[in-house]
Structures are given as structure tokens and as C-alpha cells.
C-alpha positions in Angstrom: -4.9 -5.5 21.4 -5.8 -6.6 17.9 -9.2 -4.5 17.8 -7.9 -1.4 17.4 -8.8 2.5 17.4 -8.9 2.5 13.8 -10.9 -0.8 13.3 -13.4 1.3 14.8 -13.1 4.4 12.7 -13.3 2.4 9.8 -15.8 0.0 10.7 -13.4 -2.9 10.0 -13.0 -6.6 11.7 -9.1 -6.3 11.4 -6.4 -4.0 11.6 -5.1 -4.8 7.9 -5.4 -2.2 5.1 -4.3 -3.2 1.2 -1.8 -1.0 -0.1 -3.0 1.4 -3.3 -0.9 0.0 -5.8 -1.9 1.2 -9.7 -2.7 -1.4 -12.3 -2.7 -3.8 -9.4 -5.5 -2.6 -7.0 -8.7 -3.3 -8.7 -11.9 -3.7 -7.9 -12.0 -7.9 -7.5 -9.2 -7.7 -5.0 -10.4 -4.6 -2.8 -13.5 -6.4 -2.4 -11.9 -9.4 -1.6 -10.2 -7.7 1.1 -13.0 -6.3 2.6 -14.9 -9.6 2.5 -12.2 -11.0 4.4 -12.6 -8.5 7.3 -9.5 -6.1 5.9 -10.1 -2.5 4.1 -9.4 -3.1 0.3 -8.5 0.3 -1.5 -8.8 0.6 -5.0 -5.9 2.4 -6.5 -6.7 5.6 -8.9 -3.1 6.2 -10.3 -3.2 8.2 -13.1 -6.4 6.8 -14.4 -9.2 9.3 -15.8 -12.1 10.1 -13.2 -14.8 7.0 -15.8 -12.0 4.6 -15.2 -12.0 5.2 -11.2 -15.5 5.3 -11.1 -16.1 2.1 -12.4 -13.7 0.2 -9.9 -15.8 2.5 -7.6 -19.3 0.5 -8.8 -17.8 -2.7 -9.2 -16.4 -2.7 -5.9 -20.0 -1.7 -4.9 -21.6 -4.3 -6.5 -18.9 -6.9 -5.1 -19.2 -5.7 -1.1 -21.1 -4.2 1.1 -18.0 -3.6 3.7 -16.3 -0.5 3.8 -13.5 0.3 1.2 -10.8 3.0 0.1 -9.6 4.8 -3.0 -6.3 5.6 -3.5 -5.8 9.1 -5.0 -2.4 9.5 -6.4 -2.7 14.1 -5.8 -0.3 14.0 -9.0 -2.4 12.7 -10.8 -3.5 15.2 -13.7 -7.2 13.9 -13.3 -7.0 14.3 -9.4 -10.2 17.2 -9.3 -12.3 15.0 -11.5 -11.5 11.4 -9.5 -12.2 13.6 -6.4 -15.1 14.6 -7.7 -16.2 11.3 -8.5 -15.4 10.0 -4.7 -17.6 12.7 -3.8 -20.4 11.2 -5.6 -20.5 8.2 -4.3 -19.2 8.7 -0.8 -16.1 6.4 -0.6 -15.5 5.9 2.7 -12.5 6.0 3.0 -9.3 7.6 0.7 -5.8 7.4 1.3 -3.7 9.7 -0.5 0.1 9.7 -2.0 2.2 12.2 -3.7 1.0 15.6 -2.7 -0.7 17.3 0.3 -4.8 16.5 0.4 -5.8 19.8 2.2 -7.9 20.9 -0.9 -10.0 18.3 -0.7 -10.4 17.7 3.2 -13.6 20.0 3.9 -15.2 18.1 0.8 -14.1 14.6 2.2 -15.3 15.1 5.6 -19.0 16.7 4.5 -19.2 13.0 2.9 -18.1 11.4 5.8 -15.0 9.7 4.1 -12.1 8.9 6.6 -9.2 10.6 5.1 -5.5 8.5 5.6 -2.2 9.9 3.8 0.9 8.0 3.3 4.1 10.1 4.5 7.5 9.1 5.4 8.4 11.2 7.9 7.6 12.7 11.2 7.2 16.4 9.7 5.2 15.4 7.1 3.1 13.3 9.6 2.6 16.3 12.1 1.5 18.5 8.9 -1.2 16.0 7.8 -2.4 16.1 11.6 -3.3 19.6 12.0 -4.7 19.2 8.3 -7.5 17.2 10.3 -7.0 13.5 8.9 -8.4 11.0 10.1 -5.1 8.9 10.7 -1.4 8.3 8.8 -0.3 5.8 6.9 3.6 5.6 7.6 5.3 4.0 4.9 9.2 2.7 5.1 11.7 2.1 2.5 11.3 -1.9 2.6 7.8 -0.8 0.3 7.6 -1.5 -2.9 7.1 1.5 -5.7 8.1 4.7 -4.4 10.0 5.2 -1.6 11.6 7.1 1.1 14.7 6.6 3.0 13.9 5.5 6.6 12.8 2.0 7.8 9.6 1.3 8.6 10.4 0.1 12.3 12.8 3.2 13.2 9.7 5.8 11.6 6.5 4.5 13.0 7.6 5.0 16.6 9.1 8.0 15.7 5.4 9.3 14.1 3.8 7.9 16.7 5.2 10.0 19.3 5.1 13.1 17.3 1.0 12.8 16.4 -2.2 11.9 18.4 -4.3 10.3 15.4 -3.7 6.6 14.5 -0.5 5.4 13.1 -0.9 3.0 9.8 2.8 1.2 9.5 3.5 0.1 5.9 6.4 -1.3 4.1 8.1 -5.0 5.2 4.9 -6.3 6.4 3.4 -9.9 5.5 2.3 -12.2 8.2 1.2 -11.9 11.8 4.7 -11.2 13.3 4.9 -8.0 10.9 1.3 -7.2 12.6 2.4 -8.0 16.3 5.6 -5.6 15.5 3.5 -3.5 14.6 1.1 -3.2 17.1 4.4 -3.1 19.5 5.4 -0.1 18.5 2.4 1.9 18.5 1.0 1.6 14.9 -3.0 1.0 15.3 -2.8 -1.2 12.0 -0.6 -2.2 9.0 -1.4 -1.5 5.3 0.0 -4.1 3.1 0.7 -4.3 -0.7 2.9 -6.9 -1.8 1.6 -9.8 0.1 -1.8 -9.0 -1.8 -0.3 -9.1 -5.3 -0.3 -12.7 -4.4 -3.4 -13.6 -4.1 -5.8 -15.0 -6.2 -7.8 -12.5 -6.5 -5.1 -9.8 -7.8 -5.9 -9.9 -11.2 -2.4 -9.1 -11.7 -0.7 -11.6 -14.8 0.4 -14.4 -13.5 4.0 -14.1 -14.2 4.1 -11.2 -11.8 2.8 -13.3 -9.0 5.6 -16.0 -9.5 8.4 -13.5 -10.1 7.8 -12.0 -6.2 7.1 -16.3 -5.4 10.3 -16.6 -6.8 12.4 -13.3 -5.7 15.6 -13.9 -2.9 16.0 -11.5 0.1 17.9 -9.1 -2.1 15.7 -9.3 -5.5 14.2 -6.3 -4.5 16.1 -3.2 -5.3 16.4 0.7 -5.2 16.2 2.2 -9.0 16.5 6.1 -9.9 17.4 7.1 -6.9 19.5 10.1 -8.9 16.0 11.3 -10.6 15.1 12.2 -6.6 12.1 9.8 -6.8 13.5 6.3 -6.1 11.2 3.7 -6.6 12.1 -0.3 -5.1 11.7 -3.0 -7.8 12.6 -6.6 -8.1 15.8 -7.3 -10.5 15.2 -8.4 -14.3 16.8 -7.3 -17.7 15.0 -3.9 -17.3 16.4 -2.9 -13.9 19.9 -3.8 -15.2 19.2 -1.4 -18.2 18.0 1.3 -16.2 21.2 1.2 -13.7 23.8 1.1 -16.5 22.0 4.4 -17.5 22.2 5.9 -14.5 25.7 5.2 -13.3 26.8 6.6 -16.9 25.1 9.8 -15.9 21.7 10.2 -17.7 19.5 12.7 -16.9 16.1 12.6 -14.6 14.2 13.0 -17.8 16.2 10.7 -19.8 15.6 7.6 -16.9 12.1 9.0 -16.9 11.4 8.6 -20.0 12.9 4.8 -20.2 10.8 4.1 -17.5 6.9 5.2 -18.8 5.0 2.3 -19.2 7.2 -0.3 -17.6 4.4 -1.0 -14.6 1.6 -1.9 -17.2 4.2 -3.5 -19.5 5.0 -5.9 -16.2 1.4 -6.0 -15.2 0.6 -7.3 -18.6 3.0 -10.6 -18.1 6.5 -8.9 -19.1 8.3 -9.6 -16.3 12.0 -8.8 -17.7 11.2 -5.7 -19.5 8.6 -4.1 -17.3 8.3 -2.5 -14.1 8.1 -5.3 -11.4 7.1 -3.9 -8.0 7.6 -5.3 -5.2 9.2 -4.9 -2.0 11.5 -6.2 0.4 9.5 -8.6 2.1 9.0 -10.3 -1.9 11.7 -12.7 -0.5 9.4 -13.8 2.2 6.0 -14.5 0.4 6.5 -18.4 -0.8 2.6 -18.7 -2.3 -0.7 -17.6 -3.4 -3.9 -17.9 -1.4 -6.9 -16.0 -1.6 -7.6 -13.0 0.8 -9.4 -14.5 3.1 -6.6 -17.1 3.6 -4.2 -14.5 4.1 -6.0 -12.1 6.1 -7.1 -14.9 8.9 -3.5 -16.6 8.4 -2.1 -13.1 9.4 -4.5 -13.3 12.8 -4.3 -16.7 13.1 -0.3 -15.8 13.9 -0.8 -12.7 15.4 -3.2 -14.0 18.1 -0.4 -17.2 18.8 2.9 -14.4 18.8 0.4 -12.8 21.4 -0.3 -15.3 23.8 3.3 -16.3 23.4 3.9 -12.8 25.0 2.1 -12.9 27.4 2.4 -16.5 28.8 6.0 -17.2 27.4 4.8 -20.9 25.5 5.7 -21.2 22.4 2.4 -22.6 20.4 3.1 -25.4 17.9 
């Protein structure tokens, strides 16, 4: 049950993807996830197509396990990063914020697997008969942007509708988040939030401790009135950017407070940037490295399984 379909489309040991998450997915942790047996993802954002393709050869240089790119279809420098994954035959891309069909003839030629994130069941049926190679479903527990369903009421939902392998994503962080999961019909799990903290995550330090730190209910919905909501974790900046909102400023107005908050939070300011994170934040209680949390997310899996099956509880 915990090899997978999609372990063996992507020539991974386990069914755990790293979530894309700009500023934060670099090079050093999607190899480290790799290594560990996982499929790190290096996260293009809105970085220029020499930027991406650095992260490309460092991740090259640090692995020799399959690994992903993150193409944000937004992005104004989406052609050129495309063009780059071209060049070096990424094997695999998952994609946010737009529709990849453009790009999937190129993508296959190469041999890339091709996973997009959606949040719905029509959305999910569209990116089938596109020819993907799978779909990442993504809940509202995820951190950055969001949609509105739960990731446990979706994934079955997706998985009915589609015959290509279901990734579930948002609210996931140990081996009972897999096992779920798995029960439900998703072929694997992408996780972001649990990899932020790890050592590897080159990610400031006061980021790390701020999701250590966060409660159950730290992590909130903001600009939800811009029509792009994206889940944070509460500080002085969140606060700021409410007020605004409930007195009525415009899209472009909370917009325009919020450019450059993500960096400005990557960078180590955790009350006046952009701390992402999502619900599960309340759960993670320390950092280990990937290979800790990869084989401590089996370890658990593998025990909640035989628990299952043989109705003992493992100590």
C-alpha cells in the first residue's frame, strides 16, 4: 500500500512530494528530499529563467534522484523558465496558477512527468484530458494561496472524477496525514510546511521557529476580498492587512501592501513579512533534517498500517 502507482512513475522510494513554495524551495532542500527517498521540487516563482536554472544545476550537482520544478504559469518569465526545463530535462514539473497545456507536447518529448495543483474536481477533470501525468489536489488547510474546500472532502471527490493519480496536499505532516491519505485514494501526499522545518530549508531561522511556535489557529485566511486568499500565520503585518480590508480597500490597494512581504519574512522579519504557513503549523513542534522526517513519516505510516490491519496498537 505504501509503494504506490506514482512512486513508480516517478521513480521515487516514497510517496512524499515537497510542496513548490518560492523563496523557500531551493536547491539544498530539494535535493535533500530526494536523498531521503521523497521528490524535492524546486520552486520558480517569479524568478527570471538564470535564477531557475541555477537551482536547476545545483540540484544536479547535489543528487542524482529524480526532482521537480515548480512553474508558477503567472509568472512573467514562464516561456523562458520553460525553456530552460526543456534544456535540461527536469523530470518532473508541477505547475500553479494557470493551465499548462502550452507547454505539455514540449514536456512530454523530454520525458518530464507533468503534475498540476487544482482545487477542484473540474479543474482536475480538465488537466486529465490535457494528458498529465497525475494531479496534485490541494485543500484550504495549505499554506500560500488557497482555495475553499478541505483537503479530505476534495481528494475523494477528484479521485472519483479522474483515472490518473491523485497527489493530496494541504494539512499533511506525519504518517497519519499519509495513511489518510492513502485511505481515501490519493497515490501520495505533497507536503510544504513540514519541510520549511528542516534543516536543510535555508529559510531564516526566525521563520522556522515562528511555525515551531504557531497555536492551532495561528494560521489564518488574509485577502480573501482581493479573490486570491492566501493562508498566513498571525503577526503585526496580518493585523495590518485585515484592518485594511475590513475598512474597504481595494484589491490593488491590499496588493500593493502586500509585494515583497514573503522575501521580507524569508529574510528573518517575521512580524512584518509574509509568513506562510499552513494549518497543520500548529502541529510541527521541531526541526530535523529530511531524511529524519521522511522516514519518521514511514516509520508511522507503516505502524497506523499494521494497526489496521491487526487491530494492536504499536507502542
Amino acid at each position: 500500500m505504501l509503494e504506490t502507482e506514482i512512486c513508480k512513475i516517478l521513480n521515487i522510494k516514497y510517496p512524499i512530494i515537497q510542496g513548490g513554495m518560492a523563496w523557500l524551495a531551493t536547491a539544498e532542500l530539494a535535493a535533500a528530499v530526494s536523498n531521503a527517498g521523497g521528490l524535492g521540487i524546486i520552486a520558480a516563482g517569479n524568478a527570471p529563467s538564470e535564477i531557475v536554472e541555477n537551482e536547476i544545476i545545483k540540484t544536479k550537482s547535489l543528487t542524482d534522484k529524480p526532482f521537480g520544478v515548480n512553474v508558477m504559469l503567472l509568472s512573467p518569465y514562464v516561456d523562458e523558465v520553460m525553456e530552460v526545463i526543456y534544456r535540461h530535462k527536469v523530470p518532473v514539473v508541477t505547475t500553479g496558477a494557470g493551465n499548462p497545456g502550452k507547454y505539455i507536447k514540449n514536456l512530454k518529448e523530454i520525458g518530464t512527468k507533468i503534475l498540476p495543483v487544482v482545487p477542484s474536481v473540474a479543474l482536475a477533470k480538465r488537466m486529465e484530458k490535457l494528458g498529465v501525468d497525475g494531479i496534485i489536489v490541494e485543500g484550504t488547510e495549505a499554506g500560500c494561496h488557497i482555495g475553499e474546500l478541505t483537503t479530505f472532502t476534495i481528494v475523494p471527490q477528484v479521485v472519483d472524477a479522474v483515472n490518473i493519480p491523485v497527489i493530496a496536499a494541504g494539512g499533511i505532516a506525519d504518517g497519519r496525514g499519509l495513511m489518510a491519505a492513502l485511505i481515501l485514494g490519493a497515490e501520495a501526499v505533497q507536503m510544504g510546511t513540514r519541510f520549511v522545518c528542516s534543516t536543510e530549508c535555508v529559510v531564516h531561522n526566525n521563520y522556522k521557529d515562528m511555525i515551531i511556535k504557531a497555536k492551532d489557529r495561528d494560521a489564518i485566511v488574509t485577502a480573501r476580498s482581493t479573490g486570491h486568499p492566501v493562508r498566513v500565520l498571525k503577526n503585526k503585518f496580518t493585523k495590518e492587512l485585515l484592518r485594511k480590508e475590513k475598512e474597504g480597500a481595494s484589491p490593488e490597494e491590499l496588493e500593493s501592501f502586500g509585494i515583497g512581504r514573503l522575501k521580507k519574512a524569508v529574510d528573518g522579519d517575521v512580524e512584518n513579512g509574509s509568513v506562510m504557513a499552513g494549518q497543520i503549523a500548529g502541529a510541527i513542534t521541531e526541526i530535523k533534517n529530511c531524511k529524519e522526517i521522511i522516514e519518521g513519516i514511514m516509520n508511522e505510516a507503516k505502524s497506523r498500517l499494521i494497526t489496521l490491519k491487526t487491530g494492536n496498537r504499536e507502542e
